[in-house]
N, C-alpha and C positions, 0 to 999 in steps of 0.2 A: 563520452557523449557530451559535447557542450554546449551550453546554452543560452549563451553570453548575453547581455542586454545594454551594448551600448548607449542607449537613449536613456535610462535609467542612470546608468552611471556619468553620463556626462549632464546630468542634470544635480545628480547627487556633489559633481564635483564646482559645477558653477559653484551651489549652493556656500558651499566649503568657504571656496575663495573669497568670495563675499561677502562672507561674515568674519566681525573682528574676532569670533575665538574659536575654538571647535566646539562642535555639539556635544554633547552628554550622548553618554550609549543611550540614554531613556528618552531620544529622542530622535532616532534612527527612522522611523516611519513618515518622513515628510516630502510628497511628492504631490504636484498638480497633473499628473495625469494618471490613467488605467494602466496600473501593474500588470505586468502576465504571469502567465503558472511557474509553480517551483521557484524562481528566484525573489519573485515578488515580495514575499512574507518573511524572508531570512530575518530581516531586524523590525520587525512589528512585533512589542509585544516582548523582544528580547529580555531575557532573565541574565544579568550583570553578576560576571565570575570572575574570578583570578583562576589565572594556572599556575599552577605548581610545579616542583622541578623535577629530572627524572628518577629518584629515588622517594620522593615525596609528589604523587600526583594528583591532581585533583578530580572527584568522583564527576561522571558526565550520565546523563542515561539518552535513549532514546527517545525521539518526536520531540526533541525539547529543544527550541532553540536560545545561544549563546550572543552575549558579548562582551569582550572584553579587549583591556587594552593591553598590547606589547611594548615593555618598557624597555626604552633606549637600553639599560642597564644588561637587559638580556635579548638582545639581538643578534640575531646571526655573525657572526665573525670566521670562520673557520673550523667552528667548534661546536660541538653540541650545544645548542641553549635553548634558548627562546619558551614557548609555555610546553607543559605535560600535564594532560588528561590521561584520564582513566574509563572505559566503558565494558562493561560485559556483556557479551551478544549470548540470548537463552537459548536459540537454535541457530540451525544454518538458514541466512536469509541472503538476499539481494538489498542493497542499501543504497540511498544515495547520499554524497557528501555533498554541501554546499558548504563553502569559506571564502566568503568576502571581504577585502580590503577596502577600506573605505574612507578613513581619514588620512588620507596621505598627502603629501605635498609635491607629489610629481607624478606623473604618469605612466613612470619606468617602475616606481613600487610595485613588488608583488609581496606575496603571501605562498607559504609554501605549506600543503599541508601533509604530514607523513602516518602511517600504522605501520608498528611492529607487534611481534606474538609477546607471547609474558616472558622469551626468552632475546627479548629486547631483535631477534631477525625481522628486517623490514618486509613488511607485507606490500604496501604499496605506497607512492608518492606520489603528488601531484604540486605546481604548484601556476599560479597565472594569480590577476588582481581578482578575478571572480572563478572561482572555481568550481565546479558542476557536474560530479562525475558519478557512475553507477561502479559499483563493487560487490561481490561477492564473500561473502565471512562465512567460515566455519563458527558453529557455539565454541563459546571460551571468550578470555579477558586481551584486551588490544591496552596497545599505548598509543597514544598520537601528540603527536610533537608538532607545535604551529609554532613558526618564525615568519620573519620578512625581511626583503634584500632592499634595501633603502637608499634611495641614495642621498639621504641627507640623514644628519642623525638627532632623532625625534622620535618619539613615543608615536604607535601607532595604533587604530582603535580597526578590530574587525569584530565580524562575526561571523558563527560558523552552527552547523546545525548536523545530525546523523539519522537520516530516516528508514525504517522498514521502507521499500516501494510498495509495498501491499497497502502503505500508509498515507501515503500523497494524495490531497483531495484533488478534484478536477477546477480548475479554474473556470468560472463561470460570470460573464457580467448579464446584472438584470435587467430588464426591459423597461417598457413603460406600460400602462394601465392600455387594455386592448390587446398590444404585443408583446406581453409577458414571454422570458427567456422560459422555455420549457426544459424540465428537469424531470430527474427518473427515480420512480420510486427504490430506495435500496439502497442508493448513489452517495457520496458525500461530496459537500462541496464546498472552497472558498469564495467572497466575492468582496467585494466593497460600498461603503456609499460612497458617492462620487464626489460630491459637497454640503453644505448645510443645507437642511429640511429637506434633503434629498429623496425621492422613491423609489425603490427598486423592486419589480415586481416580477414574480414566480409564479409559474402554472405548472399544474401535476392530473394525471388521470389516476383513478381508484379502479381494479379491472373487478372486483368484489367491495362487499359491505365487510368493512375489518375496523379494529381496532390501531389506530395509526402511531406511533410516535414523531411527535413534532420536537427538534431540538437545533437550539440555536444557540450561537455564543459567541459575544461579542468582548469577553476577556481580554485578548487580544488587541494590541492598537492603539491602547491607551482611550478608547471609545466609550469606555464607563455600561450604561443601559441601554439596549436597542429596544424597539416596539415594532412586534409582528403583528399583524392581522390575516384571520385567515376568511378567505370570502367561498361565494359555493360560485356556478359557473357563468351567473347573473349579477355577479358584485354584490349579494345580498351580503352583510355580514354576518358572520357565524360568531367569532371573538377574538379577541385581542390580549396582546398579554405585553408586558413591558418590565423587562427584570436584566441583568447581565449575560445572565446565562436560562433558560427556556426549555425547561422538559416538562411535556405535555402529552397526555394522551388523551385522543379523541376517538368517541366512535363514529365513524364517514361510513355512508353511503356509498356504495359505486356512484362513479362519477368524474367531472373535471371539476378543481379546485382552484381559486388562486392565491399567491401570500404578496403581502405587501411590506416591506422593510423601510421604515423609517429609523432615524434619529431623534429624539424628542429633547438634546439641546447641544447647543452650536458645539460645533467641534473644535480639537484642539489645535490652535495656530501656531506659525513659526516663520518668522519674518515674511508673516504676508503672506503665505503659501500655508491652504490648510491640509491637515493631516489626513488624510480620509480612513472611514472605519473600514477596518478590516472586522471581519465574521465569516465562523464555519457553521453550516448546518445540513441537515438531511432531514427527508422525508421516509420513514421505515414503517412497515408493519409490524404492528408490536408483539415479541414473541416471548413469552414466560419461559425465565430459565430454571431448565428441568435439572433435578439433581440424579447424575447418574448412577447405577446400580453397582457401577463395577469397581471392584476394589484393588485393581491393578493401576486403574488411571487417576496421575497426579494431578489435580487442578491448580498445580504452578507451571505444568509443564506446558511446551511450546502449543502441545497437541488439542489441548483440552476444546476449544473452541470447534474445530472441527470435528473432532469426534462427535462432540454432543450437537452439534448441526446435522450429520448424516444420521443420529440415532432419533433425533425428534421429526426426524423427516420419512421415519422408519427404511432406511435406505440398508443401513447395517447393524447388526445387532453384535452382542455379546459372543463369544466362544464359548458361555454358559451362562447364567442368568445371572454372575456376579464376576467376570473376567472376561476383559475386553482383547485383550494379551497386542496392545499396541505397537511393540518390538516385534512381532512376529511376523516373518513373510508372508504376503497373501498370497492364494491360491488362484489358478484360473477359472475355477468354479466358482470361488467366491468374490471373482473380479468381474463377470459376467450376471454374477443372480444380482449384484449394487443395479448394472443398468438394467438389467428387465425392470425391476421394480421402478427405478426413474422413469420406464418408459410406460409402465402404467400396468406392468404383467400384462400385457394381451394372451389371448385364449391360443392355446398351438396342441397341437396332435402329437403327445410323447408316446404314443402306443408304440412308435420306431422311431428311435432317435438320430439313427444313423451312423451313429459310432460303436464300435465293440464293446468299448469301457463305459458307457454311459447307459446303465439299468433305465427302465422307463418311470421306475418309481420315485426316483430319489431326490432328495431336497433341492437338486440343481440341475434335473431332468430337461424341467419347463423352459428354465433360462438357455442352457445349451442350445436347444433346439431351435429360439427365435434368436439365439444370436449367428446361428448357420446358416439358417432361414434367411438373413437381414443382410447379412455378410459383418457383422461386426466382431465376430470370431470365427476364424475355422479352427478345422481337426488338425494332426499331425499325422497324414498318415488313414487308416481307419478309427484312429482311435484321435478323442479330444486331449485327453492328459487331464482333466479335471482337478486332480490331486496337485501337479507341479503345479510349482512357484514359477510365479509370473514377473516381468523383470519390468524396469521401466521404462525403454523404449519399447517392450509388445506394449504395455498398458498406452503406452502412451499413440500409439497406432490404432490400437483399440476404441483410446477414448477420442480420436478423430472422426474414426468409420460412427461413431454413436451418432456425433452432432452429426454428421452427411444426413444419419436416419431420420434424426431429428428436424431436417428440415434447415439446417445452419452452413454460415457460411465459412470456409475451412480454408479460404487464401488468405489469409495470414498467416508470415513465418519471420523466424528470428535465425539472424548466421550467428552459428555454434559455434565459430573458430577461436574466441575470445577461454574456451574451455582446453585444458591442458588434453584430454582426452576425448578429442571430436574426431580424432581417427579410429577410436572403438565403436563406433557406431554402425551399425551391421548397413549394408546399403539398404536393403527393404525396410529401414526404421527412419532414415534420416528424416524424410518428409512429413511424417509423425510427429518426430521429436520436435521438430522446428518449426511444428508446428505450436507441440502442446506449449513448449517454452516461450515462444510469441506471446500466445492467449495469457501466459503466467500461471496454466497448470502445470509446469512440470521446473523446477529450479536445481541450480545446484545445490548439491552435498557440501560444499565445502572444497579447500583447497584446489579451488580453481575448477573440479571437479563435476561431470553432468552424470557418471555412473549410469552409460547405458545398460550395461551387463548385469548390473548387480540388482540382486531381489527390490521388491519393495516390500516397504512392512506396510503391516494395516492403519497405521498412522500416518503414514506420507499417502498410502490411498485415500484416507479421508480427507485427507488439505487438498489431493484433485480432485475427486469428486465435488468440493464446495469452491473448487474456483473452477470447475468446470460449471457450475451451477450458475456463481455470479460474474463470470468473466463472457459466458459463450449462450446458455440457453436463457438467460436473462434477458 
C-alpha cells in the first residue's frame, strides 16, 4: 500500500541542493507547506541512532520514530551490510513501516528496507526512496536490515519508523475561529501550526455532563511549548493552559466546545523556510483505571487493555470471581450474552426458547433468544450449541449481523488475498470476515495467517468487541 508524496520530496530535495552542506538529522522537520497523514511526521521529532551490525544490533521499539545515517563504509555492495536493528513485537499485529531516503544526491537513490525472524529467514522486503508499507508480524523478535543502492558514493541520512496501525493518529488540519475543524470525541489526532502566531481551532460536542481529559503535546517538532485554550460554544473562555505536554481534566457540561492552538513564540527557522509545529492530541472521557480481580491476567500482556475495557463496561466477566482464563476458547453462549448486554439486555419471552438445548432458566437463556429473535445468531439444527466453541469467522459474521441491529453501516470490506489462508474461508463467512477485518475487528494471527477455522480465545474476543466499539458503533 504506497503512499508516496512527491511534492514533499521534491521540496525536501530542492532544499538539499541549495544548501552548502546537508542538514543535521535534528533538522529534518522543515517544510512550508501542509504535511499529509502517515508520511508527514517520519522526521519531526526524530530520535538520532546508530545501527548496529548483524551479530551486534541495535535495540529499536515501537511508535518511535528513527534517524540515522548510512556510512559509505557499509553500503550495500553485494554483501550483507548496511545498519541492523533489533525490535520485539509483544503480540500478533498489523504494522506499518515508513523508511525514508532523504539526503541523497540523485534521484536513482533508494533505500531498502528488510525483516528476518531470530533465525535470520526473511520475512519481508521492500525497498523505493520512500517507503510506506502495511505488514503483518507474529509476536517474537525481528531483525531489520536498512541499506541503500547509491549511485554515488556518500554517506546517506534516512529515517525510518515501526507502527502498530491501531496506533496512527488521523491527520487533521485546524480551522479558523467560526469554522473550526470538528473532531471526535475518543479520537486521536496529529496536526500542525502553520506559521508563527498561528491559530488553529477545534470544535467538539459533549453528548453528557463527564469528566473529559484534555491532552496535548507538542514534544515533537522541535516546537518547545504550545498554548491551548478551551472556550464553551459562545467563545466564552473557560481556560488556558501552556506547558509541552498538557493533561488535563476538566468537568464539561454536555455541550459544543471549542480549543484554540496557538504558539506563544516564533518558531524554529531554516534558511528562511519555517519549521512548522507539529502536535498530537485527543479529546477523551476520562475513565479510572480499575484494577482487575483476576489473577490469570498479566498486565504486561498484549490483552490487558481490552480485557479490562469489556470488564469496566461490564460486557464480560470473570469464569469466577478471580480467573478470567484469557487463553481459553469462547463459547457461543458466551459470544452472544457480550452483545445482549451491548445491546442494553432488552426484555424477551424465555418461557420457549426454541431450541432443545437451551433450558428457559439459564445464564444465557435471555441472550439466545433475542439473538434468534434479531437474527444475529441462529441454531444448528433445533438445537443452538451454546456450549461449542465459536470460531472467528462465525464471530466475525456474528459481530456484522450485531451492527446491521444496531443500526450501522456494514459496506465496508477488506480483500483477504494478501492472507496465506483466504482459501479456508467457508463461503457463508467471507463477507463477514471482510468485513470484520476492513472495520480492524478481526486481524491476523501471525504468519501471513487470518485463522478462519480456528477457535477464538476470550482474549482476541475482547480486542473485537473493543474495536467493535471504537471502530463501528462509535
Amino acid at each position: 500500500m504506497q503512499r508516496n508524496n512527491p511534492k514533499k520530496l521534491a521540496i525536501i530535495l530542492s532544499m538539499l541542493l541549495n544548501a552548502t552542506t546537508l542538514i543535521p538529522t535534528s533538522a529534518f522537520a522543515t517544510e512550508n507547506v501542509r504535511l499529509p497523514a502517515y508520511n508527514s511526521s517520519i522526521f519531526i521529532g526524530a530520535t538520532d541512532i546508530t545501527g548496529g551490525t548483524q551479530t551486534d544490533s541495535t535495540d529499536i521499539n515501537l511508535e518511535t520514530r528513527y534517524a540515522a545515517t548510512l556510512l559509505r563504509s557499509t553500503h550495500y555492495d553485494g554483501k550483507p551490510g548496511g545498519d541492523w536493528y533489533q525490535i520485539t513485537i509483544a503480540e500478533p499485529m498489523t504494522i506499518e513501516i515508513l523508511c525514508n531516503l532523504v539526503c541523497t544526491q540523485s534521484l536513482g537513490d533508494k533505500v531498502c528496507f528488510t525483516a528476518y525472524d531470530v533465525n535470520f529467514k526473511k520475512v519481508f522486503t521492500h525497498e523505493d526512496q520512500n517507503i510506506d508499507q502495511i505488514e503483518v508480524l507474529n509476536k517474537g523478535t525481528y531483525y531489520i536490515n536498512i541499506y541503500t543502492y547509491s549511485t554515488t558514493y556518500h554517506d546517506d541520512v534516512y529515517g525510518f519508523s515501526i507502527s502498530s496501525i491501531q496506533n496512527i493518529n488521523d491527520f487533521i488540519e485546524g480551522g479558523v475561529k467560526g469554522k473550526a475543524t470538528e473532531i471526535k470525541e475518543g479520537a486521536n489526532y496529529t496536526s500542525y501550526l502553520r506559521e508563527e502566531n498561528s491559530e488553529e481551532w477545534y470544535t467538539f460536542t459533549l453528548d453528557e455532563d463527564q469528566t473529559t481529559d484534555l491532552t496535548f503535546s507538542f514534544l515533537d517538532g522541535y516546537v518547545g511549548t504550545g498554548n491551548v485554550t478551551l472556550y464553551d460554544s459562545k467563545y466564552k473562555k473557560i481556560e488556558s493552559f501552556t506547558d509541552d505536554l498538557i493533561e488535563k481534566e476538566k468537568g464539561l457540561e454536555k455541550g459544543k466546545y471549542n480549543l484554540k492552538v496557538t504558539h506563544p513564540t516564533p518558531l524554529w527557522k531554516y534558511d528562511g523556510a519555517h519549521e512548522y509545529g507539529a502536535f498530537t492530541f485527543s479529546v477523551k472521557k476520562h475513565i479510572e483505571v480499575q484494577t482487575l480481580p483476576f489473577t490469570d491476567v498479566d498486565e504486561n500482556k498484549w490483552y490487558i487493555d481490552k480485557i479490562r475495557y469489556v470488564y469496566q463496561k461490564e460486557l464480560m466477566t470473570g469464569s469466577s470471581e478471580t480467573l478470567f482464563r484469557p487463553d481459553a476458547p469462547i463459547s457461543r453462549a458466551e459470544a452472544v450474552q457480550v452483545l445482549y448486554a451491548a445491546a442494553g439486555k432488552p426484555a424477551v419471552d424465555t418461557s420457549y426458547t426454541g431450541f432443545s438445548d437451551v433450558p428457559s432458566k439459564k445464564w444465557y437463556s435471555a441472550a439466545i433468544v433475542w439473538a434468534n429473535e434479531t437474527g444475529v445468531a441462529n441454531g444448528k439444527g433445533k438445537g443452538f450449541d451454546p456450549d461449542t466453541n465459536i470460531t472467528r469467522q462465525e464471530l466475525s459474521l456474528m459481530l456484522k449481523k450485531f451492527a446491521e441491529v444496531m443500526g450501522k453501516s456494514t459496506n465496508e470490506t477488506s480483500d483477504l488475498s494478501d492472507f496465506n489462508d483466504e482459501d479456508d474461508v467457508a463461503d457463508w463467512a467471507v463477507d463477514g470476515l471482510r468485513w470484520a477485518h476492513g472495520v480492524g475487528i478481526v486481524n491476523g494471527r501471525g504468519g501471513n495467517m487470518i485463522a478462519p477455522g480456528e477457535n477464538a480465545s476470550r482474549a482476541e474476543y475482547a480486542t473485537m468487541i473493543k474495536a467493535l466499539y471504537e471502530n463501528v458503533l462509535s
